[in-house]
PLY file of the C-alpha trace (Angstrom):
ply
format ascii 1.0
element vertex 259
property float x
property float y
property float z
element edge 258
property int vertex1
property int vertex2
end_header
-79.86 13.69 -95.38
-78.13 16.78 -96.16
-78.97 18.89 -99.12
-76.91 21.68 -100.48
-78.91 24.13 -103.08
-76.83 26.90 -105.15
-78.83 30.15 -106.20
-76.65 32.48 -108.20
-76.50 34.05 -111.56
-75.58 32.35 -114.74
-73.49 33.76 -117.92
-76.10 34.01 -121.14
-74.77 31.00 -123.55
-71.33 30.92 -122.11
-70.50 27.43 -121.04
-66.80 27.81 -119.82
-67.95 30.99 -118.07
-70.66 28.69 -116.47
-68.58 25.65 -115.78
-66.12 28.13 -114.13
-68.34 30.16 -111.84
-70.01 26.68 -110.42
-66.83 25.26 -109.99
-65.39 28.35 -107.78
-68.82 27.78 -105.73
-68.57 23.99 -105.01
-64.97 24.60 -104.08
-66.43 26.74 -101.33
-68.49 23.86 -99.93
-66.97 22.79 -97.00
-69.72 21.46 -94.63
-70.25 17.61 -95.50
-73.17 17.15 -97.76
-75.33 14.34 -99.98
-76.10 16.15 -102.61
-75.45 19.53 -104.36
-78.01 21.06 -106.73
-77.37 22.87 -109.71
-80.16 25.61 -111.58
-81.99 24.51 -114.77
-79.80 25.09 -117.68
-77.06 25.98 -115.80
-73.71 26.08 -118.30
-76.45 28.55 -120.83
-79.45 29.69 -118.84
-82.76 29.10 -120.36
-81.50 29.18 -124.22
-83.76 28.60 -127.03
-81.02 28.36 -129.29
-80.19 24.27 -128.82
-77.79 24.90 -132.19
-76.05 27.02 -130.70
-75.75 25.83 -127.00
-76.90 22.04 -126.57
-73.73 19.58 -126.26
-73.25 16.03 -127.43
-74.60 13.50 -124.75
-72.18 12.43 -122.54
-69.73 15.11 -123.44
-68.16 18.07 -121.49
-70.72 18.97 -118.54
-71.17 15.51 -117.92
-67.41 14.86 -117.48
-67.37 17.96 -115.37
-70.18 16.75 -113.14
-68.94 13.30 -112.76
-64.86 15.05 -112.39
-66.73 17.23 -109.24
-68.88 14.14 -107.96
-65.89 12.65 -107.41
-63.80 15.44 -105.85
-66.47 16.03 -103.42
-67.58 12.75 -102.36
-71.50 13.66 -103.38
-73.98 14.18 -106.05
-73.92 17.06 -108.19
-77.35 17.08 -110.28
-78.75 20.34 -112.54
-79.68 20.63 -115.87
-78.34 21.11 -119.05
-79.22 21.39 -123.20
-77.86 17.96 -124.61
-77.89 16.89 -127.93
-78.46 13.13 -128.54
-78.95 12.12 -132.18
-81.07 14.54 -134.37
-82.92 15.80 -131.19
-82.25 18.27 -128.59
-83.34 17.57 -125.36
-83.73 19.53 -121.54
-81.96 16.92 -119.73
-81.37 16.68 -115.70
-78.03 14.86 -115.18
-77.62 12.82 -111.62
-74.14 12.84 -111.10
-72.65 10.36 -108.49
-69.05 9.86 -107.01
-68.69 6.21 -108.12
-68.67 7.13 -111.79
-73.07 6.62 -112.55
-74.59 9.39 -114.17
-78.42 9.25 -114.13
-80.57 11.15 -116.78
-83.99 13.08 -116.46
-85.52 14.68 -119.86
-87.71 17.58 -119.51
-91.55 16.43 -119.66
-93.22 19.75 -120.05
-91.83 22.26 -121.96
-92.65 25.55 -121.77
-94.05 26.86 -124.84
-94.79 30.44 -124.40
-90.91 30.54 -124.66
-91.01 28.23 -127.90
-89.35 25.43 -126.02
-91.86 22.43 -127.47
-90.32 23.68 -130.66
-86.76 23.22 -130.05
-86.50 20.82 -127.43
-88.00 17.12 -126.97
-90.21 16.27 -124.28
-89.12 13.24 -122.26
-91.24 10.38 -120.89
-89.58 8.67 -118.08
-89.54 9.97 -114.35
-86.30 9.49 -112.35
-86.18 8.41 -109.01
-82.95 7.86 -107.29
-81.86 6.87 -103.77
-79.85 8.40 -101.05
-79.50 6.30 -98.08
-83.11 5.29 -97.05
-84.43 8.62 -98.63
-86.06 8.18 -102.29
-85.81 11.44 -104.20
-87.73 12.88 -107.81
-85.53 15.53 -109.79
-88.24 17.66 -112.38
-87.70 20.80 -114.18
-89.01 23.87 -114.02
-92.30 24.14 -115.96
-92.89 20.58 -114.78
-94.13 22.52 -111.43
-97.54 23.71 -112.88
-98.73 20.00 -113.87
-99.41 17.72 -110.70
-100.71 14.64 -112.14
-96.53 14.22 -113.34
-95.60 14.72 -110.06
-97.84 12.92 -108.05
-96.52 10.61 -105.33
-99.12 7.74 -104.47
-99.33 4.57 -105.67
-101.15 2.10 -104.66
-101.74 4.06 -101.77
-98.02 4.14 -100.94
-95.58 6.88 -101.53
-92.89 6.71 -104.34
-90.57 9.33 -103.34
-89.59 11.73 -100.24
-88.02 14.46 -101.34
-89.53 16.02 -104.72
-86.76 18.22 -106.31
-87.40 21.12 -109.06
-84.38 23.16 -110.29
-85.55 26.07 -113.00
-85.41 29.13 -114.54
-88.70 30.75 -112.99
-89.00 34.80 -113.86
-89.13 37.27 -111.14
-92.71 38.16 -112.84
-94.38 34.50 -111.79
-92.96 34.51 -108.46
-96.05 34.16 -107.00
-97.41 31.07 -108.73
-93.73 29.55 -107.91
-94.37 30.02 -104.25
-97.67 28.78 -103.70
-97.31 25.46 -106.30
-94.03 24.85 -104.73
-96.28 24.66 -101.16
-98.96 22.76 -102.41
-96.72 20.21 -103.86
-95.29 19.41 -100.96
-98.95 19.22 -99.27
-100.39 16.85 -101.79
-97.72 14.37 -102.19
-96.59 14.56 -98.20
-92.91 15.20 -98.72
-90.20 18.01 -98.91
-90.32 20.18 -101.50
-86.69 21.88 -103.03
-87.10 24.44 -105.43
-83.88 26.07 -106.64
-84.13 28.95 -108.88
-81.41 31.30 -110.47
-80.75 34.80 -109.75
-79.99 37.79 -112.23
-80.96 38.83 -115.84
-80.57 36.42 -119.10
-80.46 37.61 -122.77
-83.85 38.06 -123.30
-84.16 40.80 -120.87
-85.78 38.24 -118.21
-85.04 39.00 -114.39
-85.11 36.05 -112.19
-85.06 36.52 -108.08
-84.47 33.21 -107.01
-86.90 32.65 -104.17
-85.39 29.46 -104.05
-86.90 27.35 -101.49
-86.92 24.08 -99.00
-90.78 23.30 -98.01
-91.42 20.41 -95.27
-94.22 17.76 -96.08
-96.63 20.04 -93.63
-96.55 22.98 -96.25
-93.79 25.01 -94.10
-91.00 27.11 -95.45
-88.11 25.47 -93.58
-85.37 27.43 -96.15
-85.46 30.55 -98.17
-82.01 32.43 -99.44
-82.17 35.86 -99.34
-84.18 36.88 -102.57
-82.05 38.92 -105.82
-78.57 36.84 -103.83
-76.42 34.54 -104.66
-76.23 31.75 -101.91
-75.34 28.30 -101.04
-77.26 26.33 -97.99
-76.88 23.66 -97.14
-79.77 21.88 -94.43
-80.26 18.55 -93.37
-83.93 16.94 -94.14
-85.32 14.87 -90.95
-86.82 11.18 -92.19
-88.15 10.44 -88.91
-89.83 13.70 -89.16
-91.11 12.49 -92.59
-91.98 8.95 -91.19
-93.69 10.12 -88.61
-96.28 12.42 -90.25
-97.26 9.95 -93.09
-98.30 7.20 -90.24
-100.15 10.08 -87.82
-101.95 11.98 -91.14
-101.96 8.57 -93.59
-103.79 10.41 -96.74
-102.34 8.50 -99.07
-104.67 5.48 -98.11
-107.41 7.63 -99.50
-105.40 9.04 -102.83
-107.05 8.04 -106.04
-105.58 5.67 -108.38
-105.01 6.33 -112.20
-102.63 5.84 -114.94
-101.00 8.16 -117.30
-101.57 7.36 -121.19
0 1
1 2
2 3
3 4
4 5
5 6
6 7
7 8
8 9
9 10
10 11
11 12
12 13
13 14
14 15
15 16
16 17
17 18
18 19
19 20
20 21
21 22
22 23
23 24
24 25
25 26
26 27
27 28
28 29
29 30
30 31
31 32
32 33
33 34
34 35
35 36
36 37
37 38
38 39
39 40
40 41
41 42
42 43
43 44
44 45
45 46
46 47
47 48
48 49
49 50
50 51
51 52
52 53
53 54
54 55
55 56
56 57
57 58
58 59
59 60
60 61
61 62
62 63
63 64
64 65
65 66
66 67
67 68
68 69
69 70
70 71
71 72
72 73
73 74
74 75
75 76
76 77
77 78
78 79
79 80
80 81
81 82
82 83
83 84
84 85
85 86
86 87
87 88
88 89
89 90
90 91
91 92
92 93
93 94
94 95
95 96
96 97
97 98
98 99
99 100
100 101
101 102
102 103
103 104
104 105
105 106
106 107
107 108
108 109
109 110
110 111
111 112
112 113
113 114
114 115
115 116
116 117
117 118
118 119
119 120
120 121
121 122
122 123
123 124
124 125
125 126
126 127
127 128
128 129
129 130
130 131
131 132
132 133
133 134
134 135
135 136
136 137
137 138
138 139
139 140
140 141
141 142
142 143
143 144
144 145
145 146
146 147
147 148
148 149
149 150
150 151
151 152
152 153
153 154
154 155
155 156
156 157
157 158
158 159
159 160
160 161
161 162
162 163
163 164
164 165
165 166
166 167
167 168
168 169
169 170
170 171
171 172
172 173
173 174
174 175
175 176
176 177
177 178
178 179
179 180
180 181
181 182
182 183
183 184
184 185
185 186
186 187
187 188
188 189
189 190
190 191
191 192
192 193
193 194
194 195
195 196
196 197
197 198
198 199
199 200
200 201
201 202
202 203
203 204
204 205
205 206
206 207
207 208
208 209
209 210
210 211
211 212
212 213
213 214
214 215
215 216
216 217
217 218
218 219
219 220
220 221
221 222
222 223
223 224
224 225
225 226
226 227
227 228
228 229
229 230
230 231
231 232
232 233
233 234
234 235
235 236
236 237
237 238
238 239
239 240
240 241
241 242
242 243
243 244
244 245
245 246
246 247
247 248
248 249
249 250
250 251
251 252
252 253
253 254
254 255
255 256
256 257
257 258
């Protein structure tokens, strides 16, 4: 499977500035691809004015995301502030060429930023297909809580490829790194972490450090940090496959439930 990952700056609350700028970049993609990723919050950056910002469900980015699915031939997912009824929500749209848009809601919001104040947490995981490869989209501060994330079941894996698009501050680089690595340790699968690039209203720098991670722990990807950049890199299954069955520690993962 091929994955294409988009690190690049992102206009403060300026949609059509936004919409523009990522639609200039996927233009550029000419190497054949399954699935395009977009930064958390991508048509605002990471807005805490949802008033202001947050679109009707099923409105203009998600027309625009469906319009480029199609044009391209491929998924286009990244997330963006919806409104749906009285609430505001953080939502991950999965975008596919034949018209099906799939939806992922924030779990954990981050609340040193206020976010659990203006935003809704959802409560459903979203796992979508590609071929024989099962993938998990999260969000950002999703990253820091493992217990969401985790892959066994049963003793069997859920997903391959755990996805986490964000808006993760040049300051907490660090922590981004090393939970990026040790989730793809722990749940045996590749890790994508896409982060933005540049400076947002509230004075925040972000670096990117965007990165692919193999099920071993191994940085197989990295743009160049404080750049804008698209890669694109093709994810091996047998690779995958063949890793689980030699190092099988999922037969030993605990079992549990979330209430």
């Amino acid at each position: 499977m091929k994955v294409t990952i988009i690190q690049t700056n992102l206009f403060w609350e300026d949609r059509e500035k936004n919409l523009a700028h990522f639609d200039a970049l996927i233009n550029k993609i000419t190497e054949p691809t399954d699935l395009i990723l977009l930064p958390e919050m991508f048509t605002t950056g990471f807005s805490m004015d949802p008033l202001k910002v947050a679109e009707e469900h099923k409105t203009v980015t998600y027309n625009w995301l469906l319009k480029k699915a199609k044009e391209k031939n491929v998924i286009v997912a990244g997330s963006v502030a919806v409104k749906e009824g009285s609430k505001f929500y953080n939502r991950l749209h999965w975008a596919e060429p034949n018209g099906n848009c799939s939806f992922y809601d924030k779990r954990h919001l981050f609340r040193m930023a206020t976010e659990d104040e203006k935003y809704t947490a959802g409560k459903e995981k979203l796992i979508k297909q590609i071929g024989d490869w099962k993938i998990m989209s999260l969000v950002c501060y999703d990253l820091r809580f493992p217990v969401w994330s985790r892959n066994f079941k049963d003793q069997k894996p859920q997903y391959d490829v755990l996805v986490y698009v964000a808006n993760w501050p040049e300051v907490r680089v660090y922590p981004w790194r090393q939970l990026l690595i040790a989730r793809a340790i722990e749940n045996q699968c590749y890790v994508i972490g896409l982060n933005r690039i540049g400076k947002d209203g509230n004075d925040y720098n972000y670096s990117g450090e965007s990165l692919v991670i193999n099920p071993r722990g191994e940085i197989i990807n990295k743009p160049k940090t404080n750049e804008e950049s698209i890669e694109t890199l093709t994810l091996d299954k047998t690779y995958l496959d063949e890793f689980r069955k030699i190092f099988p520690v999922g037969l030993d993962a605990d079992n549990f439930r979330i209430i």
